[in-house]
C-alpha positions as CSV (number, residue, x, y, z in Angstrom):
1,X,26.9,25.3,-29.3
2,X,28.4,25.7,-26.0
3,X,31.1,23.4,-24.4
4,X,28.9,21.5,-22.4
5,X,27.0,20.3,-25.5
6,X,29.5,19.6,-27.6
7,X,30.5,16.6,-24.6
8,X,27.4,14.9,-25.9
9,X,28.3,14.6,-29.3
10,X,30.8,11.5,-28.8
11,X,28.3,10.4,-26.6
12,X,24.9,10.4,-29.0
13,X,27.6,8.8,-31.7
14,X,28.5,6.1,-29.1
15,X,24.9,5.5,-28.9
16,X,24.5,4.7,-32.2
17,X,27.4,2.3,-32.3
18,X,25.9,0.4,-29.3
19,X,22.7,0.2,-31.3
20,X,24.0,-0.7,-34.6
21,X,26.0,-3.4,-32.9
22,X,24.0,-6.0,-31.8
23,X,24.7,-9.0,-29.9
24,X,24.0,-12.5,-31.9
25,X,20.5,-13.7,-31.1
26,X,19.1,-10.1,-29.7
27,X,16.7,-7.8,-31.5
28,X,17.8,-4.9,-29.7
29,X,21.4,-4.5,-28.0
30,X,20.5,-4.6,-24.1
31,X,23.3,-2.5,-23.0
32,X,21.4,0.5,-25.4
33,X,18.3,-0.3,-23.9
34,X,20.4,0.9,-20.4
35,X,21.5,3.6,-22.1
36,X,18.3,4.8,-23.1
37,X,16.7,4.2,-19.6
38,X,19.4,4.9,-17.3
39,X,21.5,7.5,-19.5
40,X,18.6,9.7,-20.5
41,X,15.6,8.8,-18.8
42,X,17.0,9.0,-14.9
43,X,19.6,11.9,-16.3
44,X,15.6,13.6,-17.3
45,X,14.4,12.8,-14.0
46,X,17.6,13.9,-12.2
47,X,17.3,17.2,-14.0
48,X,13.8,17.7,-12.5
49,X,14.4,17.0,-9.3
50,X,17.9,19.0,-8.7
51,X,15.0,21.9,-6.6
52,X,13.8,18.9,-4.2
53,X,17.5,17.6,-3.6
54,X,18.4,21.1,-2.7
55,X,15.8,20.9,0.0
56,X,17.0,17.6,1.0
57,X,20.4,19.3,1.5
58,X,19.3,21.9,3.3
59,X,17.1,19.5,6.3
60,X,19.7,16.8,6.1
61,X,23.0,18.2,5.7
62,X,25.4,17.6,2.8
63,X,26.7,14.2,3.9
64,X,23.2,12.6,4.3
65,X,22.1,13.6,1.2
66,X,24.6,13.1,-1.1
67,X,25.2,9.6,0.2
68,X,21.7,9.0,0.0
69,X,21.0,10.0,-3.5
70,X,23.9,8.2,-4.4
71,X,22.9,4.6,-2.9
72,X,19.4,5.4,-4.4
73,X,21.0,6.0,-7.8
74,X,23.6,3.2,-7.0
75,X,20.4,1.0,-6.6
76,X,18.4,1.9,-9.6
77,X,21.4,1.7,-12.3
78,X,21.6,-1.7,-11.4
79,X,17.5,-2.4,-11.9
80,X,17.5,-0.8,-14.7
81,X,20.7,-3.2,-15.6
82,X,18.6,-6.1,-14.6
83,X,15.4,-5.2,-16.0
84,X,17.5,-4.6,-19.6
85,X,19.3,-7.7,-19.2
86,X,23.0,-5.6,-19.6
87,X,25.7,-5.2,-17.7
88,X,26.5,-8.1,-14.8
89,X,22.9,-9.5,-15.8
90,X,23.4,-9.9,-19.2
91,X,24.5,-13.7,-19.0
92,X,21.4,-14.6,-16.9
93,X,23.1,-16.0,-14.2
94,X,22.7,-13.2,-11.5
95,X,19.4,-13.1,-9.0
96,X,18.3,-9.6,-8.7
97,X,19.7,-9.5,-5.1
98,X,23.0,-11.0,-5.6
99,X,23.4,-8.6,-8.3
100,X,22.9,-5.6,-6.6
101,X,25.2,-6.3,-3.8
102,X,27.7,-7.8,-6.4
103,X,27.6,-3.9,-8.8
104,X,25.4,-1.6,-6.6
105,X,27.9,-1.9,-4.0
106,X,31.3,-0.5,-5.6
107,X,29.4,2.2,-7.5
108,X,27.7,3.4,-3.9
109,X,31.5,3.3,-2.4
110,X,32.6,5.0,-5.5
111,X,30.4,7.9,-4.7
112,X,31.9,8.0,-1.1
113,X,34.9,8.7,-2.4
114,X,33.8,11.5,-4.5
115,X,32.1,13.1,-1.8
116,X,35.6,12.6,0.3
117,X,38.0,14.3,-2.5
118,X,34.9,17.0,-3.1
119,X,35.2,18.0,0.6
120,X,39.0,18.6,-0.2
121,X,39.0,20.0,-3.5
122,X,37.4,22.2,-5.6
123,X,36.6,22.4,-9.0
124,X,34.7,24.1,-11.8
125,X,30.7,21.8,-12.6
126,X,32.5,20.9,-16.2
127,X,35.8,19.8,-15.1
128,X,34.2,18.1,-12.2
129,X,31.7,16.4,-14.3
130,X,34.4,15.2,-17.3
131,X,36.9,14.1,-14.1
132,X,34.2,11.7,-12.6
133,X,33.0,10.3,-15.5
134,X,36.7,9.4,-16.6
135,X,37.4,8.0,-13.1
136,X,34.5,6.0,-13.5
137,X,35.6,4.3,-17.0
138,X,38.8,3.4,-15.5
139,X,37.0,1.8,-12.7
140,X,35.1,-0.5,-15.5
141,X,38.1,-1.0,-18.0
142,X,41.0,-1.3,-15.5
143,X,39.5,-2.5,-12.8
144,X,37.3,-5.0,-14.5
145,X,39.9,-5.9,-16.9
146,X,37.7,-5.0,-20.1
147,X,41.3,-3.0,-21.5
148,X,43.1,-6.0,-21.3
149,X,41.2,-8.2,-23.1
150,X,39.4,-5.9,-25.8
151,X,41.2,-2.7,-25.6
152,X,39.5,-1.1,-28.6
153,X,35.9,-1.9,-27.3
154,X,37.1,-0.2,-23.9
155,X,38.5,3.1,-26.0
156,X,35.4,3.1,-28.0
157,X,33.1,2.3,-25.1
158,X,34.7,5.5,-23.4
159,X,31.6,8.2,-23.9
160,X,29.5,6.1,-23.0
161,X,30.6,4.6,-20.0
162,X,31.8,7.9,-18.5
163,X,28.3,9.4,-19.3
164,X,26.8,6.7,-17.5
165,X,29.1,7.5,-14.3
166,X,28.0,11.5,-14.7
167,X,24.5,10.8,-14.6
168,X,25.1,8.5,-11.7
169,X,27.0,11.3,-9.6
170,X,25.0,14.5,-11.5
171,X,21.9,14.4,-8.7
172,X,24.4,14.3,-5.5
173,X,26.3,16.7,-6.8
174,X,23.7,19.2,-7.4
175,X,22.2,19.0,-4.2
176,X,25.2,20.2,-3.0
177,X,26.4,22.1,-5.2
178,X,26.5,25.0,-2.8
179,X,28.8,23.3,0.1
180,X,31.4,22.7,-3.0
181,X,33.9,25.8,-2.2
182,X,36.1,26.9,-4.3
183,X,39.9,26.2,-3.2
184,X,43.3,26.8,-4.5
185,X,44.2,24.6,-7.4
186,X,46.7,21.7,-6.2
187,X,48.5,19.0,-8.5
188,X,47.0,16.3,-6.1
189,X,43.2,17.6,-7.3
190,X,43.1,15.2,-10.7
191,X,45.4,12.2,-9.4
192,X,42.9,12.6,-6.2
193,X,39.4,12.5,-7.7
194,X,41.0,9.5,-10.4
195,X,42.6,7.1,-7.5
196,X,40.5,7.6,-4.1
197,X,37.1,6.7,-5.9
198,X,38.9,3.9,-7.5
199,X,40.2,2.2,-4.4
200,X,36.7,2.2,-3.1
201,X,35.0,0.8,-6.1
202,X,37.4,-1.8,-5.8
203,X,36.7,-2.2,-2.3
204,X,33.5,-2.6,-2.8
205,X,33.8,-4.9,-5.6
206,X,35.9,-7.2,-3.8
207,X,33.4,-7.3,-1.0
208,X,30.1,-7.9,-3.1
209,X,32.0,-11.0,-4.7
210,X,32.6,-12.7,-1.5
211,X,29.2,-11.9,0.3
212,X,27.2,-13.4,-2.6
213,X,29.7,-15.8,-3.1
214,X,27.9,-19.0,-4.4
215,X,24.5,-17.0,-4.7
216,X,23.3,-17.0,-8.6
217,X,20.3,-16.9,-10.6
């Protein structure tokens, strides 16, 4: 089983632990409906059309098109949150609208800052893809303060989360793929692809709270 394989397994596990969990009241846990739609059937779809963002690439230029799958992807992840009832909708209060300005927008401004430290740095697809999707989990434990208040959901919640930020970035970055060259390895490379994404998630989560301030379901 190669490498890249064995990064599901803790992954598929997780999966079942979200299933077999269930919240009180709920037939089905909503956050492994997300999974199941966002986390394999977009990561299916992205896989299929890796050829046609290639060609988006090369008529629009790497910037264009990596920003541009990455709002689209920033944008369905959240209507696929909504339409599962997980994530910021789960409670019911959030309008569609609201919500998507409120979660789309620090996940879009968190894949401007990967396409900033990938301009800068190179790294190998794997290393990339485990670096994102850890910079990505401490965006939602840290940043949203699940570690402080259930740090052994946010441990266990790890592969999954993290998977969910690959598939988000896994598109964009293919598209580009080619632009990506390789550099000389610096110690700012990890702290750089952790922290830069970070500060704009947080930008952008900031922001969404106080434009839909007052706006709810």
């Amino acid at each position: 089983m190669s490498r890249r394989l064995l990064l599901l397994v803790p992954v598929a596990l997780d999966m079942v632990w979200v299933y077999a969990n269930k919240p009180a009241g709920k037939a089905v846990n909503p956050f492994f409906l997300y999974l199941v739609f966002f986390g394999i059937g977009v990561f299916a779809l992205s896989l299929a059309l890796v050829p046609a963002a290639q060609r988006l690439r090369r008529r629009y230029g790497p910037l264009r098109t990596f920003l541009g799958l990455g709002l689209v992807l920033s944008i369905t992840e959240e209507v696929i949150a909504y339409l599962t009832r997980s994530g910021l909708f789960e409670d019911g209060k959030h309008a569609l609208g609201p919500g998507l300005v409120q979660a789309a927008l620090p996940l879009f401004l968190w894949t401007v800052g990967i396409y900033i430290v990938l301009r800068r740095f190179g790294y190998s697809r794997t290393g990339f893809f485990v670096l994102a999707g850890l910079g990505g989990w401490l965006c939602e434990v840290v940043l949203n303060g699940l570690l402080f208040v259930a740090p052994a959901l946010a441990l266990l919640a790890l592969p999954v989360i993290a998977y969910s930020y690959f598939v988000l970035i896994y598109l964009p970055y293919r598209a580009i793929e080619a632009d990506v060259k390789p550099r000389a390895r610096s110690f700012w490379r990890v702290p750089a692809i952790l922290f830069i994404p970070a500060v704009l998630w947080l930008v952008g989560g900031i922001s969404g709270h106080y434009l839909t301030r007052g706006a709810t379901a």
